[in-house]
C-alpha positions in Angstrom: -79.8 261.2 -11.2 -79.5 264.5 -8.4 -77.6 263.5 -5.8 -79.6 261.6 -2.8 -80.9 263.6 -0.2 -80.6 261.4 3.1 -84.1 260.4 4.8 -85.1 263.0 8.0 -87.6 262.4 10.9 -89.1 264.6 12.7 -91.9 264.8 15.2 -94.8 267.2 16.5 -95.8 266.0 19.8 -97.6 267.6 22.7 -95.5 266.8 26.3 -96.6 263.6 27.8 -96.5 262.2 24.3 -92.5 263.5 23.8 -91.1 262.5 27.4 -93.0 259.0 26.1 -91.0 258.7 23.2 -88.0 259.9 24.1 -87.6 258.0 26.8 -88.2 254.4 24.6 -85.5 256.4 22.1 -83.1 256.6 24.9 -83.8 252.9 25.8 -82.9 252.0 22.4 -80.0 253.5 22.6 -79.3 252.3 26.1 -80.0 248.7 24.5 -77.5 249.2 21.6 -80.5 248.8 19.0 -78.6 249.7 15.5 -75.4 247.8 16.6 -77.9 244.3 17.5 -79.7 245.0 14.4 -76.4 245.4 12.2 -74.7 242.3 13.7 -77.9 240.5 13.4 -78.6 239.7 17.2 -81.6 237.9 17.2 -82.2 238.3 21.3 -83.5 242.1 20.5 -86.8 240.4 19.9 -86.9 237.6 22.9 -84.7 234.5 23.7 -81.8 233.2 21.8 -82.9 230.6 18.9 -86.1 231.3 18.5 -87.9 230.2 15.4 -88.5 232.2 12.7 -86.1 234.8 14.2 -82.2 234.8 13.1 -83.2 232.9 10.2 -85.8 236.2 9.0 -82.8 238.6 9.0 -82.2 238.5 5.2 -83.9 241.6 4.2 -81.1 243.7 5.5 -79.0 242.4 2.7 -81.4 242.3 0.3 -80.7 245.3 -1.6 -76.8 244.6 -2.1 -77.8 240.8 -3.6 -80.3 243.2 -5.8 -77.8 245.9 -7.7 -75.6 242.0 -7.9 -78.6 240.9 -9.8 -79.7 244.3 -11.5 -78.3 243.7 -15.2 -79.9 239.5 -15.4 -83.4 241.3 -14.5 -82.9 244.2 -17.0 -81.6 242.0 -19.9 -85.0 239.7 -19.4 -86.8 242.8 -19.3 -85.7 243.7 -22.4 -85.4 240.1 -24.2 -89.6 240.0 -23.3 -90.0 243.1 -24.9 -88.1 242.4 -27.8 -90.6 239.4 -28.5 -93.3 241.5 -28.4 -94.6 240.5 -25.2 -96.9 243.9 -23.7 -98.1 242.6 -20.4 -97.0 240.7 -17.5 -99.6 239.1 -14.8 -98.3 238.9 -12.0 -100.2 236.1 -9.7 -98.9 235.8 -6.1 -100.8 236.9 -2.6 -99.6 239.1 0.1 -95.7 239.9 0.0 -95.6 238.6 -3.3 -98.1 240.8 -5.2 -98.5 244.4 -2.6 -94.9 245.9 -3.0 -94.9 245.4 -7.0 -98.4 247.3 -6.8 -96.7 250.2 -5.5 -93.8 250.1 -7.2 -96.4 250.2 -10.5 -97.6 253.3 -9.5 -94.4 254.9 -8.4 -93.1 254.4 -11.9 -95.6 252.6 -14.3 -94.2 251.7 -17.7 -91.4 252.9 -18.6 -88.7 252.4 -21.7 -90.7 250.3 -23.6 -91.5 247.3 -21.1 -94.5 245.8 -19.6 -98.0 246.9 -18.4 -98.3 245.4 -15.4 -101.4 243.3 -14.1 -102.1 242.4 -10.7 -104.1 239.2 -9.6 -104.4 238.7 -6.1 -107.4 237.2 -6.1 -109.2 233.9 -6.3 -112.8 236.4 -7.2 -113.4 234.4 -10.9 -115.2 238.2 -11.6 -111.4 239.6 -11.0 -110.3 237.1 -13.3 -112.1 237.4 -16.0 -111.6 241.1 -15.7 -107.8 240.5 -16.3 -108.6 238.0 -18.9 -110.3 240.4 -21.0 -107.7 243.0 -21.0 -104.9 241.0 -22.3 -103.5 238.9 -25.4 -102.5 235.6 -23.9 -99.5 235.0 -26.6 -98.3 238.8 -26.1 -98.6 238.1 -22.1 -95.5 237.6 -19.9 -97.2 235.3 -16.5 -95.2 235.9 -13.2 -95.8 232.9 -10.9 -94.6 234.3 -7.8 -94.8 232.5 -4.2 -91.8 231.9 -1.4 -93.4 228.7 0.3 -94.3 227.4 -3.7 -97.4 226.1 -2.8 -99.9 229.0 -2.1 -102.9 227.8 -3.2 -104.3 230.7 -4.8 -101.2 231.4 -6.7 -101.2 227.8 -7.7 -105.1 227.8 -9.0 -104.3 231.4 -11.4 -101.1 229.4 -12.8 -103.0 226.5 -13.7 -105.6 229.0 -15.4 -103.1 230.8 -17.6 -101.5 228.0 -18.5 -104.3 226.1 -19.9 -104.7 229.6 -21.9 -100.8 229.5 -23.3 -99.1 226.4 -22.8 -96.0 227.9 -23.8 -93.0 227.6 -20.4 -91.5 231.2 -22.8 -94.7 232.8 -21.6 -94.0 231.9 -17.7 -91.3 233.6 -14.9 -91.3 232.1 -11.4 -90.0 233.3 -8.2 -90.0 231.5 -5.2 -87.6 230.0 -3.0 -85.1 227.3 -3.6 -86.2 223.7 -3.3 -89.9 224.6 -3.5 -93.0 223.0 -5.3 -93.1 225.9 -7.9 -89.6 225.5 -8.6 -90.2 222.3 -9.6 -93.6 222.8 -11.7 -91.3 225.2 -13.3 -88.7 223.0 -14.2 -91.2 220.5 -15.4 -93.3 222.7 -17.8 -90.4 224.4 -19.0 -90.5 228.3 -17.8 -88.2 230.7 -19.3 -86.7 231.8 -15.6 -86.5 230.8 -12.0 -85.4 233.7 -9.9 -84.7 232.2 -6.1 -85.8 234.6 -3.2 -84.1 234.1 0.3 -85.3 231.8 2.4 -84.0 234.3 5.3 -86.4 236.8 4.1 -89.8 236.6 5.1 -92.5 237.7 2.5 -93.6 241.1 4.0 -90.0 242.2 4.1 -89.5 241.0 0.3 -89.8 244.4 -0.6 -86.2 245.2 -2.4 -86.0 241.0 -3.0 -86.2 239.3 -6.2 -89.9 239.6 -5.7 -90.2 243.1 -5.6 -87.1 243.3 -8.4 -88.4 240.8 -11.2 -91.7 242.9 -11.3 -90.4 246.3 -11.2 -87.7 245.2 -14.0 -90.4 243.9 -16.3 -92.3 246.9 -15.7 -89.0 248.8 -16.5 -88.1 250.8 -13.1 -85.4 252.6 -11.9 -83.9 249.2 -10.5 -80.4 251.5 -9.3 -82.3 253.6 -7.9 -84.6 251.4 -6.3 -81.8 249.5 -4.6 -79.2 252.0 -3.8 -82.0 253.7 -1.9 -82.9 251.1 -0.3 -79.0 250.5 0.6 -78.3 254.0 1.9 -81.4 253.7 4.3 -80.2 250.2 5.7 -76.4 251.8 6.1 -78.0 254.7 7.9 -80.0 252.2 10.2 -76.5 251.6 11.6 -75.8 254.7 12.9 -76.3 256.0 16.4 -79.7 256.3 17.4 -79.9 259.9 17.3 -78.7 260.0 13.5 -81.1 257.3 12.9 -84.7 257.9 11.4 -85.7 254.3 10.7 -84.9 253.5 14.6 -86.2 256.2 15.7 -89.5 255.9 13.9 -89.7 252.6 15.0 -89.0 253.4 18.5 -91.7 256.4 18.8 -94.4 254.1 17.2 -94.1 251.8 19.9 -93.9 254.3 22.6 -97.1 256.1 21.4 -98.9 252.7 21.2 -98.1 251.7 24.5 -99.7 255.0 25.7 -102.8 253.8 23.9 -102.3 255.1 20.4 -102.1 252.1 18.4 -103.9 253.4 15.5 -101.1 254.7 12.9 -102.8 256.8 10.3 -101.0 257.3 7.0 -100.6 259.8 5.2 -98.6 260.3 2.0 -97.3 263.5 0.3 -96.9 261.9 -3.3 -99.8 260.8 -4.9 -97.5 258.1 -6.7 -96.9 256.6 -3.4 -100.8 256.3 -2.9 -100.8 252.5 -3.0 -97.8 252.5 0.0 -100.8 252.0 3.0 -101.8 248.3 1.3 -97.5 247.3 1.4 -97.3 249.0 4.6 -100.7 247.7 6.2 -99.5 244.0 5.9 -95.8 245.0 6.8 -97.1 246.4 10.1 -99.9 244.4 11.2 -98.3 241.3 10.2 -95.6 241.8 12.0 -97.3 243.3 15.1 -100.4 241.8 15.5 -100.2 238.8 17.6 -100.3 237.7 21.5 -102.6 240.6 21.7 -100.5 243.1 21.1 -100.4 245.3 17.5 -100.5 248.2 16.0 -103.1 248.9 13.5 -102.4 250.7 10.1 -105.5 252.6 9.1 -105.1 254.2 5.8 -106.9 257.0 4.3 -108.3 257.7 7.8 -112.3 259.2 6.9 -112.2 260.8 10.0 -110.0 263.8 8.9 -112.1 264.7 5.7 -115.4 264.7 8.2 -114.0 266.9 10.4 -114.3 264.6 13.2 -110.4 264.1 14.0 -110.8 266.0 17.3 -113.4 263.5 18.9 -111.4 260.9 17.3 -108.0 262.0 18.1 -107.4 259.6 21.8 -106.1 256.3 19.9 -104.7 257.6 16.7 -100.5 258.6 15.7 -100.5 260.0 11.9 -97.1 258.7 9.8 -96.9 261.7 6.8 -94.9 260.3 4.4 -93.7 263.4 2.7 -90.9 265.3 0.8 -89.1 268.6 1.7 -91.4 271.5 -0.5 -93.3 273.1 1.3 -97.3 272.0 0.6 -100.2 274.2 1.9 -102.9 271.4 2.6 -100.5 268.8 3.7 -99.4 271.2 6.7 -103.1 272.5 6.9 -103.5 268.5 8.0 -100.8 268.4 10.0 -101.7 271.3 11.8 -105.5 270.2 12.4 -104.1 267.2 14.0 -101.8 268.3 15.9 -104.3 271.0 17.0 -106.2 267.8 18.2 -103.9 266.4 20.1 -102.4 263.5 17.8 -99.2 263.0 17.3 -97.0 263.3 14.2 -94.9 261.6 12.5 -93.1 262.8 9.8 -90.7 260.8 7.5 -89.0 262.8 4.8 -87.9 260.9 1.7 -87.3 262.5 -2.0 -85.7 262.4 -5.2 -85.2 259.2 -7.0 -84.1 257.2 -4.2 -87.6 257.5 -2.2 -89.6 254.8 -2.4 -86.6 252.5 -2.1 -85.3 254.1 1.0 -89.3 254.3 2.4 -89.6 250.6 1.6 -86.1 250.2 3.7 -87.0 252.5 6.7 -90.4 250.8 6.9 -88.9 247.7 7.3 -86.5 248.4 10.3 -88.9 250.2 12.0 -92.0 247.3 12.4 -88.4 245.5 13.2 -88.2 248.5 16.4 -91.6 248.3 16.8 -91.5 244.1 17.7 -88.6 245.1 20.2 -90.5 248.2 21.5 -92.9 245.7 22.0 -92.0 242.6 23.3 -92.8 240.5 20.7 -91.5 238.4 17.6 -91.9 241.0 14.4 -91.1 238.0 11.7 -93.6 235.4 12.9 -97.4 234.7 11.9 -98.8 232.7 14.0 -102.5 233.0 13.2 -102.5 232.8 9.6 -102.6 229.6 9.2 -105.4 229.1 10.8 -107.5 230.3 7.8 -105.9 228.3 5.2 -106.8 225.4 7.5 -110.2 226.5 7.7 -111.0 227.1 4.0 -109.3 223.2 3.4 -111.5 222.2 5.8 -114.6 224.2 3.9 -113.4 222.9 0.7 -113.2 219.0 2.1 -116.9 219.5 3.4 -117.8 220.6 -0.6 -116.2 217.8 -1.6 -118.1 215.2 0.5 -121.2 217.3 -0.4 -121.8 220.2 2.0 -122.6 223.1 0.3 -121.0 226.0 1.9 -123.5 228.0 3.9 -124.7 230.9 2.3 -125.0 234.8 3.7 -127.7 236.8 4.7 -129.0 238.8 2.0 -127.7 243.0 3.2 -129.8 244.2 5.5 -129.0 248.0 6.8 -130.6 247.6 10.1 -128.7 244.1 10.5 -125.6 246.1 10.2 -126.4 249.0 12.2 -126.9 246.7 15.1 -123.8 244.8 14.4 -121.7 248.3 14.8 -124.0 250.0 17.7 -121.8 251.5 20.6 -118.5 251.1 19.0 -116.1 253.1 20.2 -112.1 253.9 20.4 -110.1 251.9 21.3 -112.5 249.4 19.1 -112.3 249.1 15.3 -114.0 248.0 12.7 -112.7 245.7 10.0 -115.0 246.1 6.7 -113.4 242.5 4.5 -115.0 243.0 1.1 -115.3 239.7 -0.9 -115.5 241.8 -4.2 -113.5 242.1 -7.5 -110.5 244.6 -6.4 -111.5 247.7 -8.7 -111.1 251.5 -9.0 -115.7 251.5 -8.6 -115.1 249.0 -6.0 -112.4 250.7 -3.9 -114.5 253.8 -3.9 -117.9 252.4 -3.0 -116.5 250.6 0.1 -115.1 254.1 0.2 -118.3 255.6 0.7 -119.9 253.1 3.0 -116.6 253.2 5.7 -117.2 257.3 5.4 -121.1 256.6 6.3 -120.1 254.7 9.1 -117.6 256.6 10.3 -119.7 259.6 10.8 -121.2 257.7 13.6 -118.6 256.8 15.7 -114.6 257.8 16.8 -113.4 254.5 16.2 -111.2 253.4 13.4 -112.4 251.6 10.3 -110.4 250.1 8.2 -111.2 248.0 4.7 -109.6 245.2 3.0 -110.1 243.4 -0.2 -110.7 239.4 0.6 -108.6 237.3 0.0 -105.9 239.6 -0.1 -106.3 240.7 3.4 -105.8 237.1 4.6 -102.1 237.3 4.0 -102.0 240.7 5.6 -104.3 242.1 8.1 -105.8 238.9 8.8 -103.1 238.0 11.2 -103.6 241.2 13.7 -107.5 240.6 13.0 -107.2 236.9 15.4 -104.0 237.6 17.1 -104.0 241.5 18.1 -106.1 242.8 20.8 -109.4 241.7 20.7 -111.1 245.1 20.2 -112.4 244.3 16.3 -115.6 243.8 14.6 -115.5 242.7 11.3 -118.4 243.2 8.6 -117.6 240.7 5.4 -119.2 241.6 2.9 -119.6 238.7 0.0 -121.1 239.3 -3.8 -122.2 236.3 -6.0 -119.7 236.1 -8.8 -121.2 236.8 -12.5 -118.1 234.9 -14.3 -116.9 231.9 -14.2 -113.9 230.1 -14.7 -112.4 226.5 -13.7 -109.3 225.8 -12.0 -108.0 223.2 -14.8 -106.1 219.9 -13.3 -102.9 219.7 -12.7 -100.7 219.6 -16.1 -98.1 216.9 -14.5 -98.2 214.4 -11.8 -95.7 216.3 -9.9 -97.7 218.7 -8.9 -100.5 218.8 -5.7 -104.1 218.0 -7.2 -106.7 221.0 -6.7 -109.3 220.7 -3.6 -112.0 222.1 -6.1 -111.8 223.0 -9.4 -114.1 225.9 -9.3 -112.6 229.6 -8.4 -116.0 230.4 -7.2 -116.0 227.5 -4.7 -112.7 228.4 -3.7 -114.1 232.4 -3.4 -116.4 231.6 -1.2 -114.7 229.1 0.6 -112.2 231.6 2.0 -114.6 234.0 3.4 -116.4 231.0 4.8 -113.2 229.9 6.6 -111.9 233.5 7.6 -115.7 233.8 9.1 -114.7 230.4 11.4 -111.2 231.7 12.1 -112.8 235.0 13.1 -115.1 232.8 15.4 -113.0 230.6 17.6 -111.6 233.4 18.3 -114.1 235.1 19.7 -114.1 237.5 17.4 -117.6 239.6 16.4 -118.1 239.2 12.9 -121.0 239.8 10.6 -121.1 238.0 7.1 -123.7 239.4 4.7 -124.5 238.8 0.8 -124.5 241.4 -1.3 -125.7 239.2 -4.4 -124.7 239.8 -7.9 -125.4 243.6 -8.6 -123.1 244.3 -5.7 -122.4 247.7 -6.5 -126.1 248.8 -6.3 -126.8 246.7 -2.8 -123.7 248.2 -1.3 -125.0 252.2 -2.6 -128.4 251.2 -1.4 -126.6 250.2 2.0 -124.5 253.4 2.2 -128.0 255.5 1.6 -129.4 253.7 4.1 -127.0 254.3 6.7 -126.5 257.9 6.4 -130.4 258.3 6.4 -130.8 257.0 9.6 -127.6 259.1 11.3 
């Protein structure tokens, strides 16, 4: 391994935008931000004792307890792949399923160990796909969930282990004392790794949840950790020798000015999955009391030559190395040309995504302060659990849950007429997460975005419930939201419970349960206030949601 090369920041900002960020840089060093952070002062974000404030602080240890931990999590990786196991799903939703993703495609499989497979999703098309592509009895299940009782991550369990009843074939993490723990104690599973309870799961990052995954997939666990432990040390230093501070600090200064839009862009094409880790991080974190910044990534506007009418509510993150790189700087310099600012945060060599998961973290952290506001909180998600019980007790008792309109083009060109910056629009696809999938919604946000200089930004449901769907009811209320829902072509049950120790299922169907959380985000979304159009796409979703992209861009 070279020698680290410390993380850099630098910025490209017109005037007005550098005498705003400077001056929240000098405030935060006026207001002794690295020191509070280091000693753990929970009054940066707001009163002393506040809930879910000093007790969230964990993450800034995290990667020390990791390099404590590294050789138990290599040995197991090894041990599995001794036995002949070749894949590990890993089941778990929001904190406990996006940072694994992107540490797969940082590293994918190396020295022999495990092909990862990601289920974050209760779409019974999803998990058949998953089902298909693996050998239950050569597959290594990762039950992964800090409160223990996610109800997604509880329904996929149940479903694998009704295909292998074997506790060998199972690895849970969650926190200590939780109802997974105990399931796992009760059926047997090979491990238990505890997270922190002081760690909340968007900043889980270098944590046993983002460990156990990346050391059955056989990363570079030391260099994982020790970058994310030279990026925390450096978050100590004064604020002028301090990127993660300082990034934090000019994000929230730009967004106050209006610009709380942050574009990403990313250098490495390995780091391409970072926007979905850093989407929930951010707007998670931010996104409540209407206030919040809002991650948009693979912003269409730049590809359509549009970011100059665009440019009034947008800041671009590059998240890039030191070579030089001929169409990243052609970017930079279009946007910069158009008056947005830029943010550049330079991370190579092994050590880089470790130390970009790190930086990230302490600067939503500077953000929150920048802000006013409580970055560890979550106040709004909740809400849409409660809803989709409430959906599921209605099924139960014999309501079907109301179905969508069929797509109609003209339906949804009405539903997004005059929307303009500092609006956005929210496109929540209830779809199997896929490669074809990802790149039709793909097609329809670009069609769309050709009409307007607002932001648009997609998310896979449910997944997006644990992320984005806090900013989407607590951030300012400038959204609309399109969800768009297909009919499911698979099937497959939720099986009872395997003990009495464990909660019983509200349904027993993963389609009921599919539809029953975009039925309760579309309430959620409601009693807010919120604009929100729900359409059906049916069961040959890819073809409706072509026809609706040709549709669109014949009538602009």
């Amino acid at each position: 391994m070279s020698d680290p090369t410390p993380p850099a920041l630098r910025w490209r900002l017109t005037d007005d935008q550098r005498q705003a960020v400077d001056a929240e840089v000098r405030r935060a060093a006026e207001e002794r931000v690295p020191e509070r952070l280091r000693d753990r002062d929970d009054t940066l974000w707001g009163p002393a004792g506040q809930a879910e404030v000093a007790d969230r602080l964990g993450w800034l240890d995290a990667p020390g307890h990791g390099l404590e931990d590294r050789t138990t999590l290599e040995d197991l990786a090894a041990t599995v792949a001794s036995e002949g196991y070749t894949d590990v799903v890993l089941v778990g939703m929001g904190g406990s399923s996006l940072a694994p993703e992107v540490v797969w495609h940082w590293s994918g499989p190396q020295n022999g160990r495990l092909r990862l497979r990601m289920l974050d999703s209760t779409d019974p098309d999803a998990v058949a796909t998953v089902d298909a592509a693996i050998e239950p009895e050569r597959t290594l299940v990762l039950v992964s969930t800090k409160s223990g009782g996610t109800l997604e991550t509880l329904s996929l369990f149940r479903h694998y282990w009704s295909l292998n009843p074997d506790g060998k074939a199972f690895v849970a993490v969650t926190d200590p004392g939780s109802g997974l723990e105990a399931i796992a104690q009760v059926h047997g599973f090979r491990a238990i790794f505890h997270g922190d309870p002081e760690i909340g799961g968007r900043y889980s990052a270098l944590s046993p949840f983002g460990t156990v995954p990346a050391a059955l997939t056989g990363a570079d666990l030391g260099a994982l950790l020790h970058g994310g432990a030279r990026a925390i040390e450096s978050s100590h230093a004064p604020v002028d020798e301090n990127p993660a501070v300082r990034l934090g600090a000019a994000i929230s200064a730009l967004a106050k000015t209006g610009r709380d839009k942050l574009a990403l862009r990313v250098q490495d094409e390995r780091l391409g999955s970072f926007g979905l880790w850093l989407e929930q991080l951010v707007a998670e974190s931010t996104g409540k009391h209407g206030h919040g910044v809002l991650p948009v990534v693979d912003d269409p506007a730049a590809d359509l030559g549009r970011l100059p009418t665009v440019a009034k509510d947008r800041q671009l993150l590059v998240l890039r190395g030191s070579g030089e790189d001929a169409d990243l700087e052609a970017a930079i310099t279009e946007s910069t040309d158009a008056g947005v600012p830029v943010l550049e945060l330079v991370v190579e060599g092994d050590e880089a995504l470790g130390a970009a998961f790190a930086i990230a973290e302490v600067a939503t952290a500077v953000v929150g302060w920048g802000l006013g506001i409580n970055p560890f909180d979550q106040p709004d998600v909740q809400a849409a659990k409660d809803a989709t019980k409430e959906v599921l007790a209605e099924v139960a008792a014999g309501t079907p849950i109301p179905g969508a309109d069929d797509v109609d083009p003209e339906a949804v060109l009405a539903f997004v007429d005059g929307l303009a910056a500092p609006e956005y629009l929210a496109i929540l696809a209830y779809l199997p997460p896929s490669a074809s999938a990802a790149s039709e919604v793909g097609r329809l946000r670009t069609a769309l975005a050709g009409r307007t200089d607002a932001a648009i930004t997609t998310g896979f449901g449910p997944r997006y419930l644990h992320s984005t769907g806090q900013l989407h009811k607590g951030g300012p209320a400038v959204g609309r939201y399109l969800i768009l829902e297909h009919d499911p072509r698979a099937e497959r049950t939720i099986p009872a419970p395997a003990s009495d120790d464990e909660p019983t299922n509200p349904t027993t169907s993963f389609r009921t349960l599919f539809h029953a959380q975009s039925q309760g985000d579309l309430r959620t979304l409601g009693a807010h206030d919120r604009p929100v159009l729900r359409v059906s796409l049916g069961s040959d979703w890819l073809t409706s949601l072509a026809d609706l992209t040709t549709a669109i861009k014949e009538d602009s």
